[in-house]
C-alpha positions in Angstrom: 2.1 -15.3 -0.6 1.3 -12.0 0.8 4.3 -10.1 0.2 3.7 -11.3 -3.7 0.1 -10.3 -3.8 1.3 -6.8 -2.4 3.7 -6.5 -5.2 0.8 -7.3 -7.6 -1.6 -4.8 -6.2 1.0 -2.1 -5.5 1.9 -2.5 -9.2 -1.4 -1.8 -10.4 -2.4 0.4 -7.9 0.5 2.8 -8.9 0.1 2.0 -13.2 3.7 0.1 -13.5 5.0 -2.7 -14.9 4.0 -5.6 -13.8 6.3 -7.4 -10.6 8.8 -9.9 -12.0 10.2 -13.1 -10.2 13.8 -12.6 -9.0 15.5 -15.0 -7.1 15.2 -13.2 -3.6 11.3 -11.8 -4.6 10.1 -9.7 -6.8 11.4 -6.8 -8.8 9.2 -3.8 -10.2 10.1 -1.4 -12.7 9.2 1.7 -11.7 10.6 4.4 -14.1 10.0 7.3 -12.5 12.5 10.0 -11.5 13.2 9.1 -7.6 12.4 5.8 -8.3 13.4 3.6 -10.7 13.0 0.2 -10.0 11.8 -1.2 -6.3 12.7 -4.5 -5.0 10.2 -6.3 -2.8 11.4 -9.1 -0.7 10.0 -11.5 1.8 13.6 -11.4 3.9 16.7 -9.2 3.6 18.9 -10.4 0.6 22.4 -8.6 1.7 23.9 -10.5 -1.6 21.5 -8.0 -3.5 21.7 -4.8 -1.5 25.8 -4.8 -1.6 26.1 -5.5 -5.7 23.2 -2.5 -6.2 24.5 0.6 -7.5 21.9 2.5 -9.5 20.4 5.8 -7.4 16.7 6.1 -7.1 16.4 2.1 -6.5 14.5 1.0 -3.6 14.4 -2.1 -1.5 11.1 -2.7 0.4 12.0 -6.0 2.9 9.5 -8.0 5.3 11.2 -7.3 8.8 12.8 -4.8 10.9 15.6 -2.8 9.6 18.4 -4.6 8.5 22.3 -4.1 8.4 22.3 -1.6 5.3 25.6 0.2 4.4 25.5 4.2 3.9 24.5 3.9 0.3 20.9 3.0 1.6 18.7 5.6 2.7 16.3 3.9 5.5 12.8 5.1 5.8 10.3 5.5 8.5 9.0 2.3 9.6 5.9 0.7 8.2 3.5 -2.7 8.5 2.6 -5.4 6.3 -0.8 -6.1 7.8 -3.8 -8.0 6.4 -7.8 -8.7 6.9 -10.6 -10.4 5.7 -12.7 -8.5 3.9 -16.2 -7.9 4.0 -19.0 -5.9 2.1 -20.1 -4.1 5.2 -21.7 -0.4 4.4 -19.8 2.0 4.7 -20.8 5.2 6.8 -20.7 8.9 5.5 -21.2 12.3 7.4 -24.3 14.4 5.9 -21.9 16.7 5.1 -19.8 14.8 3.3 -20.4 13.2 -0.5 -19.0 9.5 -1.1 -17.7 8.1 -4.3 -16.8 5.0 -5.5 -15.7 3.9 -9.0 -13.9 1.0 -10.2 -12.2 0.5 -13.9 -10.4 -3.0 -14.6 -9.3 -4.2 -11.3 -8.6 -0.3 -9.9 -11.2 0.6 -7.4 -11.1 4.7 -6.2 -13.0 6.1 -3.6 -12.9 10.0 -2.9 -14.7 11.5 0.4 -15.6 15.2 -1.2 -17.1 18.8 1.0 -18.3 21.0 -1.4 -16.2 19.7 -4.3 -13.2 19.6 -2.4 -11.4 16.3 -1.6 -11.3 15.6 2.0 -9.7 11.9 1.8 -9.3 9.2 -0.4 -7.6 5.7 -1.1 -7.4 2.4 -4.0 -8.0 -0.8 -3.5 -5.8 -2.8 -6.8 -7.9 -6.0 -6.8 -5.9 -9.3 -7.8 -7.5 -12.5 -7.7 -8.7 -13.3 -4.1 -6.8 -10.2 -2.4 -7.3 -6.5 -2.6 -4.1 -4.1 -1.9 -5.4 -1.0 -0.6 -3.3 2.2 -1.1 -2.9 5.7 -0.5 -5.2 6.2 1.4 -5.3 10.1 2.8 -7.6 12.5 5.2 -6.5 15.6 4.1 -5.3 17.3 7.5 -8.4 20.1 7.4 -10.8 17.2 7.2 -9.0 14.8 9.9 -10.8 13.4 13.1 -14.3 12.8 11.5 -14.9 9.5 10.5 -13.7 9.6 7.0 -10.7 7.0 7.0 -13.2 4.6 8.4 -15.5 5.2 5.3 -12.7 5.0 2.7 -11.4 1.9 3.8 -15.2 0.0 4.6 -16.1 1.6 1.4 -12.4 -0.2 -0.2 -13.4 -3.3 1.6 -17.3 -3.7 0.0 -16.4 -3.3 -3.5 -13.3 -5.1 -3.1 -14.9 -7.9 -2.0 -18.0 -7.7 -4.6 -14.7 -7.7 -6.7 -14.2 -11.5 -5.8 -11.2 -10.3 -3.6 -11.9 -12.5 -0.2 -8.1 -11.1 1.9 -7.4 -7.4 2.0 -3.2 -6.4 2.3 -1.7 -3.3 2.6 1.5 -1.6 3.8 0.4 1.0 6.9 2.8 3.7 8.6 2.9 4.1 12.1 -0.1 6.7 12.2 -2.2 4.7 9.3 -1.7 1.1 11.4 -3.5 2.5 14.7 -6.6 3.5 11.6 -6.3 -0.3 10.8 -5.9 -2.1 14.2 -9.2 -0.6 14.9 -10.8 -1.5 11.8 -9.7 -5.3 12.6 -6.5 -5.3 10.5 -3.5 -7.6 12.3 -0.2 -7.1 11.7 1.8 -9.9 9.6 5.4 -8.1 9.9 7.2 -5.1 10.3 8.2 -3.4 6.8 11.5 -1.4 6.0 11.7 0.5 2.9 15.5 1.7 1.7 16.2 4.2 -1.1 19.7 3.5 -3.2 21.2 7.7 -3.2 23.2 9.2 -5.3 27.1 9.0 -4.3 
């Protein structure tokens, strides 16, 4: 169920097409250059990897990195992790401005310093679960707080957003962010890109 709601939220999180059923998870049509189509899917399917040809398609599989042949570019590792949310407040240095907006079911917060964007994330809110993605300190701005705010400030309107379970996909730096913030760890991630011959 999670891997689905990730799918979901990652889908309207980055403006595609909505996932479609397949019969080893879910498929998304991407269309963009470097990434055309993404496969998301609770457990390697090898059946699926070996008879894809098409560059620029990605697989993103619950577990650690499968058997792949050369065709498949393997990326760092990441985390399928998962919380319950909560409409705590979030925190924001004096220096810093906090804003939070939500259209439809796409909520954006941006941390700013003197109009500049010092970090940021979305929370994609689909029925009881909120995906949260992208979320970024900018390296200058690092250190201070300002991941903590993003992602309590992700988590309150999420959840006054009816989302109850938050989900998200964390690399290696980003999970350490969420282990402190009470985020636990459902299963290691591996992400594959399908390049050119």
């Amino acid at each position: 169920m999670l891997v689905k709601a990730w799918a979901d939220g990652w889908a309207i999180a980055r403006g595609t097409a909505a996932p479609v059923e397949v019969p080893e998870g879910y498929r998304i049509d991407v269309n963009r250059p470097g990434h055309l189509t993404r496969y998301v899917l609770p457990t390697h399917a090898p059946e699926l990897a070996a008879r894809l040809t098409t560059p620029d398609t990605w697989l993103k599989i619950c577990g650690p990195k499968p058997p792949l042949d050369d065709r498949w570019q393997v990326q760092a590792p990441e985390y399928l992790m998962t919380t319950r949310l909560n409409a705590e407040e979030p925190t924001c240095p004096p220096e810093y401005e906090l804003e939070v907006e939500q259209v439809d079911r796409l909520v954006t917060v941006v941390v700013s310093s003197r109009g500049e964007t010092a970090a940021r994330g979305l929370a994609a809110v689909s029925g009881e679960y909120a995906v949260i993605d992208q979320v970024v300190t900018e390296p200058g701005h690092q250190r201070r707080g300002l991941g903590t705010t993003v992602m309590r400030a992700l988590s309150q309107a999420a959840s006054r957003s009816g989302a109850r379970t938050g989900v998200l996909v964390a690399t290696e730096q980003g999970q350490q962010l969420y282990n402190r913030l009470g985020w636990v760890l459902v299963s290691p991630m591996t992400a594959a890109r399908l390049v050119p011959s």
